[in-house]
Backbone as CSV, one residue per row, in Angstrom:
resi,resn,N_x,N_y,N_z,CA_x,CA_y,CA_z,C_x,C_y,C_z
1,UNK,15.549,-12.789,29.367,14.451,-12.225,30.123,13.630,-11.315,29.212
2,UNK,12.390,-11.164,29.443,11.441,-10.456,28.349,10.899,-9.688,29.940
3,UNK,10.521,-8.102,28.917,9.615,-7.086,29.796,8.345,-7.143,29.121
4,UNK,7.204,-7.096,29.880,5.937,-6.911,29.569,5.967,-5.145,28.907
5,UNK,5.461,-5.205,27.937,5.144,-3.685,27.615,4.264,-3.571,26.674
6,UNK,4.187,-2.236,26.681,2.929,-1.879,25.893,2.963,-0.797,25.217
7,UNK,3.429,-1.167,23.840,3.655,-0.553,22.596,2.809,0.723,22.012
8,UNK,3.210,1.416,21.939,2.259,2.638,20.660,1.510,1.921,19.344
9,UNK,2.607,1.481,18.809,2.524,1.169,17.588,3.210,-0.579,17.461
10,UNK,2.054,-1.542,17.356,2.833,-3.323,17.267,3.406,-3.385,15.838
11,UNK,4.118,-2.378,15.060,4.168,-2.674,13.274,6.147,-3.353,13.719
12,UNK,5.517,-4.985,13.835,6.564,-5.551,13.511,7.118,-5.829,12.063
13,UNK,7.153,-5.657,11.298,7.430,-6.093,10.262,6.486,-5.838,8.882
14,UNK,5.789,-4.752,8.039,4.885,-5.004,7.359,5.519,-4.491,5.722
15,UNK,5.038,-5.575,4.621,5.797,-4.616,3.835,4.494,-3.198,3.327
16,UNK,5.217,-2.514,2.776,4.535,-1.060,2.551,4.072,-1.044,1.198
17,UNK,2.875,-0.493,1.076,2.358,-0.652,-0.340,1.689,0.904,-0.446
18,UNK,1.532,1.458,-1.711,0.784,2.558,-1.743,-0.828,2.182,-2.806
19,UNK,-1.811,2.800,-2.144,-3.117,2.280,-2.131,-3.376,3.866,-3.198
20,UNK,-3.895,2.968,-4.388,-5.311,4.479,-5.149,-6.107,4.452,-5.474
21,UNK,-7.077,5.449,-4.867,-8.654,4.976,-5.157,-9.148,6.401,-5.342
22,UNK,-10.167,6.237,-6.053,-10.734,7.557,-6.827,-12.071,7.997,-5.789
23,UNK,-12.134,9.735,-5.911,-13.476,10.320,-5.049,-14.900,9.988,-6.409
24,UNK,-15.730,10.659,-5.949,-17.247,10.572,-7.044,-16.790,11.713,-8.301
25,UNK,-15.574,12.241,-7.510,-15.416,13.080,-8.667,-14.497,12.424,-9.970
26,UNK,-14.417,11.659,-9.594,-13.131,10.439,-10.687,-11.200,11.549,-10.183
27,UNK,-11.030,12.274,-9.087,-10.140,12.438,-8.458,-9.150,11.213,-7.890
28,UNK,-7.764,11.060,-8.037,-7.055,9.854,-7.414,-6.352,10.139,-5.845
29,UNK,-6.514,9.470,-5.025,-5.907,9.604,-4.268,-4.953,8.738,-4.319
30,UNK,-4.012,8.822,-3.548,-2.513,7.812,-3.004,-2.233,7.952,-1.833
31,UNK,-2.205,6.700,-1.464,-2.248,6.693,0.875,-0.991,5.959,0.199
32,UNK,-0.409,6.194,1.590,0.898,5.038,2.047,0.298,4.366,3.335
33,UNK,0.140,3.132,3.250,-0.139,2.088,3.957,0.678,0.888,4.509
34,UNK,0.594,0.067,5.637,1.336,-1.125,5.770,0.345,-2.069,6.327
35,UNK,-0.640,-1.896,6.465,-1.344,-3.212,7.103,-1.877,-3.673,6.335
36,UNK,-1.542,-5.287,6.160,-2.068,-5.617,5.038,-2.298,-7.768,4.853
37,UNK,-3.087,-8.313,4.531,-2.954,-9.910,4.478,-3.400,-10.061,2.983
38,UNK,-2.941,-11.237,2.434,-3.065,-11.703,1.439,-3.107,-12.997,1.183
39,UNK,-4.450,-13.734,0.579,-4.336,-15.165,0.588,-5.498,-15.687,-0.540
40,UNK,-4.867,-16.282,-1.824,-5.316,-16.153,-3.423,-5.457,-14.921,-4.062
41,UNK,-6.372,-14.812,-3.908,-6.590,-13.533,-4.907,-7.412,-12.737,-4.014
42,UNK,-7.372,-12.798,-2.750,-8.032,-12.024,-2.220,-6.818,-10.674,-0.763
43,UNK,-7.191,-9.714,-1.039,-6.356,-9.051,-0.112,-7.314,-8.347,0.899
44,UNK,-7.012,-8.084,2.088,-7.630,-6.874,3.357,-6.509,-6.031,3.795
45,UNK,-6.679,-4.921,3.442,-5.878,-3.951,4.247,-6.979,-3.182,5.312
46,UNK,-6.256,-2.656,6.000,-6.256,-1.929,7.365,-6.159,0.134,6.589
47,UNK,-7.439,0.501,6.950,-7.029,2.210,6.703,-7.683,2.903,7.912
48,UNK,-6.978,4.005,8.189,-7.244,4.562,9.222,-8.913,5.876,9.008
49,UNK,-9.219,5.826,9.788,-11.057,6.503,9.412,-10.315,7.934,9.665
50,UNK,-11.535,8.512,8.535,-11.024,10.079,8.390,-10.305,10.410,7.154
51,UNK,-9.174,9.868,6.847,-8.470,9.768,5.703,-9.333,9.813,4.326
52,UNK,-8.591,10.156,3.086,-9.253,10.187,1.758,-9.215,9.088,1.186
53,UNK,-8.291,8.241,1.522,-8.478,6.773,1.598,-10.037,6.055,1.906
54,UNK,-10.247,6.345,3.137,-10.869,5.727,3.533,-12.384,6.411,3.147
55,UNK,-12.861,7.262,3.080,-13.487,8.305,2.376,-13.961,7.726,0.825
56,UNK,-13.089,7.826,0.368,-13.168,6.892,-0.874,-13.073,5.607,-1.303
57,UNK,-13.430,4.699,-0.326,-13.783,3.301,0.224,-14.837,3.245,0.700
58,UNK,-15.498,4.113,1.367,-16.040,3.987,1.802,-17.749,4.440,0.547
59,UNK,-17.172,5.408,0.039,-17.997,6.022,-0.878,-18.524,5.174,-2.765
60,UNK,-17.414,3.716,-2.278,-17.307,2.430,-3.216,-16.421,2.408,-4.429
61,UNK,-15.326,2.944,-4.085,-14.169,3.628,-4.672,-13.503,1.980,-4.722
62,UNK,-13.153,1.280,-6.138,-12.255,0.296,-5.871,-11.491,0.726,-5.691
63,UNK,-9.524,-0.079,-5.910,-8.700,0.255,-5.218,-7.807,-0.353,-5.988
64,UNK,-6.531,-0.054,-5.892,-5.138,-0.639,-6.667,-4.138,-0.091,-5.900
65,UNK,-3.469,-1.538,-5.356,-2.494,-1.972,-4.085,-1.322,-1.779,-5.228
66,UNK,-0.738,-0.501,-5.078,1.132,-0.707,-5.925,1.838,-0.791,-5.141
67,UNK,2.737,-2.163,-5.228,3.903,-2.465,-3.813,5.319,-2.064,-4.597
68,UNK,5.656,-0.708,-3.981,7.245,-0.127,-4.206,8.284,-1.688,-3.630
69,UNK,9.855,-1.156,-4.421,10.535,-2.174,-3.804,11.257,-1.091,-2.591
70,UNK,12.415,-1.734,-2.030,13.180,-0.760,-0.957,13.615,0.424,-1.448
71,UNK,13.583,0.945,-3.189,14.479,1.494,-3.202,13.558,3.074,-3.397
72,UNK,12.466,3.291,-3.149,11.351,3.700,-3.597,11.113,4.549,-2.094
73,UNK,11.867,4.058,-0.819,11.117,4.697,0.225,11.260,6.170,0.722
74,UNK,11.684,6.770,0.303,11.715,8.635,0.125,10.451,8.550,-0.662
75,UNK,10.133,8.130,-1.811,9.079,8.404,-2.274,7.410,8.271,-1.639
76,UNK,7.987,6.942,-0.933,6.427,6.416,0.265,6.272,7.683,1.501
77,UNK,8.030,7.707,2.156,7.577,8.963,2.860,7.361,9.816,2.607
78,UNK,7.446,10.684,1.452,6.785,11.895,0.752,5.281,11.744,0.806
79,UNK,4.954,10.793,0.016,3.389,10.407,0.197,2.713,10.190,1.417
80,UNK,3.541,9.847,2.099,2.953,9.891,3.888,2.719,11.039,4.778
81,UNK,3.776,12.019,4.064,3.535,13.326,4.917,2.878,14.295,3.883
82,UNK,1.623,13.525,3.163,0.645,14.527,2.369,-0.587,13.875,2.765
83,UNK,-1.841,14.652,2.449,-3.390,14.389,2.960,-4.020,14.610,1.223
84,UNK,-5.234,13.728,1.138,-5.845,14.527,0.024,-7.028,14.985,0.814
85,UNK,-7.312,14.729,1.797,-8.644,15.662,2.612,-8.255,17.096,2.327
86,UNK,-9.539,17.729,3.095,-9.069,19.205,2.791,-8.962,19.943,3.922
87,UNK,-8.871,19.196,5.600,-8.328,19.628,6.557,-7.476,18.760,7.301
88,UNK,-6.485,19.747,8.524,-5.629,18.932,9.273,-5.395,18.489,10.428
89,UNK,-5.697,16.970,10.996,-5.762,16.792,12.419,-4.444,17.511,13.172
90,UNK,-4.619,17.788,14.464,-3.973,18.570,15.559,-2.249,17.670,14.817
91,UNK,-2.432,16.093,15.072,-1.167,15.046,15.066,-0.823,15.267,13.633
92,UNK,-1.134,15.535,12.647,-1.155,16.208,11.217,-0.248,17.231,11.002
93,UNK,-0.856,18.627,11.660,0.053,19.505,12.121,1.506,19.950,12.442
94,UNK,1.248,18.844,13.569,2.891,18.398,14.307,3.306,17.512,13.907
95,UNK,3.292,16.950,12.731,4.020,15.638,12.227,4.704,16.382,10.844
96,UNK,3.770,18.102,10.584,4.365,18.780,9.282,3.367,17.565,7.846
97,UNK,2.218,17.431,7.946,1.551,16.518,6.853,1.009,18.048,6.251
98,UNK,1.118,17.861,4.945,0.507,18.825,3.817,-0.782,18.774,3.047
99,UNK,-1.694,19.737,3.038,-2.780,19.063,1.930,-2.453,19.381,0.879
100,UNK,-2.826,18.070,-0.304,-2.087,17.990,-1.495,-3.261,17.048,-2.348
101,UNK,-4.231,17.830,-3.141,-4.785,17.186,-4.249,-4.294,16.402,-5.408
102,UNK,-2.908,16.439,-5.525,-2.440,15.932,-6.956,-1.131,15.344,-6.265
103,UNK,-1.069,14.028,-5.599,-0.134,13.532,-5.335,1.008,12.648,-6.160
104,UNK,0.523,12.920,-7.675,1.408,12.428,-8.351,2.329,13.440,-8.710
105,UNK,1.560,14.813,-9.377,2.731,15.745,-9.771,3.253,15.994,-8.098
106,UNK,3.315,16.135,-6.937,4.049,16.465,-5.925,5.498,15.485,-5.728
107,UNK,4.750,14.723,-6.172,5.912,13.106,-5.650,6.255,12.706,-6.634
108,UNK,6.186,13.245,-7.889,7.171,12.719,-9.054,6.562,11.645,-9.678
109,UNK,5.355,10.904,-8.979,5.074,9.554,-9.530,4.313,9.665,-10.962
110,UNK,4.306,8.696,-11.413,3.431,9.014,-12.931,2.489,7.662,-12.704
111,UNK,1.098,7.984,-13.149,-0.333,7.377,-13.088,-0.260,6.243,-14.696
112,UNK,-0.250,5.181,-14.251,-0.801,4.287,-15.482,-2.034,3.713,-15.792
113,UNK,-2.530,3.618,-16.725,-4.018,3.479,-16.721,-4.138,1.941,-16.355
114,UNK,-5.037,1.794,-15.221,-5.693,-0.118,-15.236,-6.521,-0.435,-16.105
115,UNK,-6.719,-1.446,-16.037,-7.692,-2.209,-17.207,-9.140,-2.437,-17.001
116,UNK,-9.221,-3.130,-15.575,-10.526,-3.389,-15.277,-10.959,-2.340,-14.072
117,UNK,-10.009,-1.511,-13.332,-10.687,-0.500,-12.353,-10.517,0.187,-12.591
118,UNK,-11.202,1.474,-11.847,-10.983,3.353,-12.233,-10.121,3.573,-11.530
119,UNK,-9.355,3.305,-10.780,-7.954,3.715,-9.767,-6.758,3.500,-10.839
120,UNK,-5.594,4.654,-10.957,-4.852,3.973,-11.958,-3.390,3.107,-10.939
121,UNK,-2.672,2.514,-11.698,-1.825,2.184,-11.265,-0.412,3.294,-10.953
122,UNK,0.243,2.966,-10.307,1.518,3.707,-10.391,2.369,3.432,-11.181
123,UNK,3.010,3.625,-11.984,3.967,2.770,-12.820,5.278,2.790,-12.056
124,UNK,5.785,3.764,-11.384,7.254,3.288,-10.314,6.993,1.845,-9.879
125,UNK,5.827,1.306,-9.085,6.310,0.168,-8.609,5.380,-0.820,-9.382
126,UNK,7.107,-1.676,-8.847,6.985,-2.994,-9.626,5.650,-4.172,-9.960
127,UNK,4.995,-4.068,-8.621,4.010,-5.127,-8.851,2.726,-4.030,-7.858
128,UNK,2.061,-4.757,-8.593,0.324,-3.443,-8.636,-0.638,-4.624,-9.392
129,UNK,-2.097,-4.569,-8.377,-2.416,-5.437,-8.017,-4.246,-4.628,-7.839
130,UNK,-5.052,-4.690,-9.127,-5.824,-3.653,-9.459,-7.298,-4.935,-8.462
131,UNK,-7.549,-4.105,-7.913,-8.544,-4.576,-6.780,-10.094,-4.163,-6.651
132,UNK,-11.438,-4.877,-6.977,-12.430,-4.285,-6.187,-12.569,-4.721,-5.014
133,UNK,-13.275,-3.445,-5.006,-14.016,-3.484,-3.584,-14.912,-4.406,-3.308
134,UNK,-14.939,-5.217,-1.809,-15.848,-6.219,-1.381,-16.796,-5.938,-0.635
135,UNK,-16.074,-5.622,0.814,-16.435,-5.095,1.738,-15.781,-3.860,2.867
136,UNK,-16.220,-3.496,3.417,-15.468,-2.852,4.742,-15.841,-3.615,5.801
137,UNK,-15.357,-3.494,6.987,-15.604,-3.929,8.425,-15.117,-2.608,9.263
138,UNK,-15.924,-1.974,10.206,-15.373,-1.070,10.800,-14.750,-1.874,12.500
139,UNK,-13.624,-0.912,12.515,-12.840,-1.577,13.498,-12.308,-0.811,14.678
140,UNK,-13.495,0.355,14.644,-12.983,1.199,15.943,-12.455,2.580,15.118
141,UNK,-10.713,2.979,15.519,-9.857,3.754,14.453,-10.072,4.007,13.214
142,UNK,-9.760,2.603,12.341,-10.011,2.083,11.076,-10.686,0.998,10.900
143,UNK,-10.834,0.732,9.577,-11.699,-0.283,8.309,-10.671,-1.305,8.202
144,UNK,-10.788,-2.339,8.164,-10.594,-3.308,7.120,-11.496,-3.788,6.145
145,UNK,-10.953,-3.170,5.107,-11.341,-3.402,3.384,-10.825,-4.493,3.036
146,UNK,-12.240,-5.746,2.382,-12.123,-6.877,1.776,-11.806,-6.484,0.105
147,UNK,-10.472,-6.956,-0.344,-10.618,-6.630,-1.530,-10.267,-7.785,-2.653
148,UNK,-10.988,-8.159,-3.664,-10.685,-9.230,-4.578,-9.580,-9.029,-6.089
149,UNK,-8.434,-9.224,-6.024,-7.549,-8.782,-6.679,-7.989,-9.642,-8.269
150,UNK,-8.503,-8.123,-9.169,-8.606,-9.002,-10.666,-8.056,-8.860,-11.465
151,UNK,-6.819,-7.991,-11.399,-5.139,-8.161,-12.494,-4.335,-7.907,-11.517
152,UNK,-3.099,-8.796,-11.608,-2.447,-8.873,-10.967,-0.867,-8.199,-12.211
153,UNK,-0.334,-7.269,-11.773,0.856,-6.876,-12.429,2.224,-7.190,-12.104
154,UNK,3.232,-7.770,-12.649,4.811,-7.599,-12.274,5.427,-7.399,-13.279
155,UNK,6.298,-6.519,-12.999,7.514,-6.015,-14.084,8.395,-7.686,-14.063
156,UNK,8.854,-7.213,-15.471,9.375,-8.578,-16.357,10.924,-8.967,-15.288
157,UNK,11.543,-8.255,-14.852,12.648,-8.702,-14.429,12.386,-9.110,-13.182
158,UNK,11.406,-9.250,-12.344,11.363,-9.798,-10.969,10.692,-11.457,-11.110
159,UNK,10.480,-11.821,-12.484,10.037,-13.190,-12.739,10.961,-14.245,-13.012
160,UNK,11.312,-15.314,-12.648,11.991,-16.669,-12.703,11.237,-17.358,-13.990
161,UNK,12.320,-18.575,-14.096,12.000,-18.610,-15.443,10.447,-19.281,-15.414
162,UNK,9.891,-19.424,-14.322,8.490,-20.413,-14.413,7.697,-19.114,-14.099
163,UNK,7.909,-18.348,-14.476,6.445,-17.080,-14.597,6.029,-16.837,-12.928
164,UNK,6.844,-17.066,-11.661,6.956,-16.871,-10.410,7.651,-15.728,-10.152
165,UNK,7.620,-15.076,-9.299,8.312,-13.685,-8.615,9.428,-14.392,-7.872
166,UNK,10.645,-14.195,-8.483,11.785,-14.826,-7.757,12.389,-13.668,-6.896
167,UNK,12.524,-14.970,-5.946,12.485,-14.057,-4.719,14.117,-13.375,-4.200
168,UNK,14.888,-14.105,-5.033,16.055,-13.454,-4.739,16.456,-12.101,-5.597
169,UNK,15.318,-11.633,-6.711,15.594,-10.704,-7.243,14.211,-9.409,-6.688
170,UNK,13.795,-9.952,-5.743,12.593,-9.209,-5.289,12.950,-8.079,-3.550
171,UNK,13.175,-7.118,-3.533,13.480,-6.441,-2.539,12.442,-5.255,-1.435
172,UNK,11.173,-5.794,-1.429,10.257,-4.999,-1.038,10.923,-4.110,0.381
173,UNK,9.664,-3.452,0.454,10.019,-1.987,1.350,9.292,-2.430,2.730
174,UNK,9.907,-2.774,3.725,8.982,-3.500,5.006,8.903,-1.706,5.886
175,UNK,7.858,-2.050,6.297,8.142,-0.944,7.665,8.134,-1.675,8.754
176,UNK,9.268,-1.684,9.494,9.503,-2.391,10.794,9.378,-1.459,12.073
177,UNK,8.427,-1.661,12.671,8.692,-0.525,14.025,8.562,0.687,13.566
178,UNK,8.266,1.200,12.797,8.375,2.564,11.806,9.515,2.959,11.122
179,UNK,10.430,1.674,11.141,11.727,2.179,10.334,11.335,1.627,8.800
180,UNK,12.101,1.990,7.768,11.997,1.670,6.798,13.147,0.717,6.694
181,UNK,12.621,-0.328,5.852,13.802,-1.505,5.547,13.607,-2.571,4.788
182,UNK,14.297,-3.634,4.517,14.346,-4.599,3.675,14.724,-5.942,4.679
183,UNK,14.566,-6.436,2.983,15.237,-8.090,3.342,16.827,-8.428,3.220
184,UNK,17.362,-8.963,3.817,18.609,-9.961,3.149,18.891,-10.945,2.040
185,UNK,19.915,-11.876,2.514,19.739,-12.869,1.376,18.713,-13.924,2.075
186,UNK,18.192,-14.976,1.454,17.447,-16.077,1.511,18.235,-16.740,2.650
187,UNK,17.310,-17.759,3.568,18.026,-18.263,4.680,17.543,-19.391,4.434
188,UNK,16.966,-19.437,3.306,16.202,-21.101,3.401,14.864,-20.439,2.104
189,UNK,14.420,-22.008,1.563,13.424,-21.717,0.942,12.223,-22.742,1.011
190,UNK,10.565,-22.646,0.974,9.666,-23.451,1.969,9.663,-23.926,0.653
191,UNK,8.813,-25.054,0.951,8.465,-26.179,0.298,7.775,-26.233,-1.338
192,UNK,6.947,-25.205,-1.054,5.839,-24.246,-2.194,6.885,-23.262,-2.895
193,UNK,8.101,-23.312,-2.660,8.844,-22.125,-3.461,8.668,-22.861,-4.653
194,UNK,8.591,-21.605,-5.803,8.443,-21.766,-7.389,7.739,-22.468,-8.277
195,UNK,6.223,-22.592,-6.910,5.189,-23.546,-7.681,4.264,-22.622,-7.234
């Protein structure tokens, strides 16, 4: 039997990536994000309006998608309960979110330089994925940002021997329902695996 209901939050399953994009001042920000599609080389994430994220998307700030694996998620929630704006919504407040200009020295992370955008990469995670900007679409709350991915990064040990991201050595960080979590082992593999 199924109940009709009606959710706060529908985040069945998303994996979590942390997003950086620079103000006019060449400043970096770092959001923790989960909404997100991907299909060639093109990605759209979902950011919520108001944010420095979105601020700096909006202001034509490209962007660089670094996807932590599971083991990384203290570090995403650290970054989640910081702002780079310079005030705090009421739900901000009571959730204990901090304003924090320099979210790398706070969170330990260290900044790697990209090649073709002004956002740097993170070097903690594994695969980072240096992005311009296309478009926005406003969507009410938040934006969905069209973004065209033009280096694509993975650390050497998550590759099979055909230059593919093998997936049994790959452990991303899902947010399910707002929990933090992972994958298992493989239950099967589709048709397109390792091509």
């Amino acid at each position: 039997m199924k109940n009709k209901s009606k959710l706060n939050s529908f985040y069945y399953g998303f994996p979590v990536f942390l997003v950086t994009t620079q103000d006019s001042n060449g400043n970096t920000n770092i959001s923790a994000a989960s909404s997100s599609i991907s299909l060639g080389e093109k990605l759209i994430i979902g950011i919520s309006k108001g944010s420095k994220t979105w601020h700096n998307l909006m202001a034509g700030s490209d962007a660089v998608i670094n996807i932590p694996d599971h083991t990384q998620w203290e570090k995403v929630e650290q970054i989640g309960r910081l702002t780079g704006g310079d005030t705090l919504s009421e739900a901000q407040t009571k959730w204990g979110v901090e304003i924090c200009h320099d979210k790398f020295s706070k969170s330990g992370l260290h900044a790697e330089a990209s090649v073709d955008v002004a956002p740097p990469r993170i070097a903690e995670c594994p695969i980072q994925a240096e992005c311009r900007l296309v478009s926005t679409s406003d969507k009410g709350r938040f934006i969905l940002a069209e973004l065209d991915i033009v280096n694509l990064w993975v650390d050497d040990h998550l590759l099979g021997e055909n230059g593919m991201v093998d997936s049994t050595k790959w452990k991303p960080l899902i947010f399910n329902f707002r929990e933090y979590d992972t994958v298992g082992s493989a239950l099967g593999f589709n048709v397109k695996y390792g091509h």
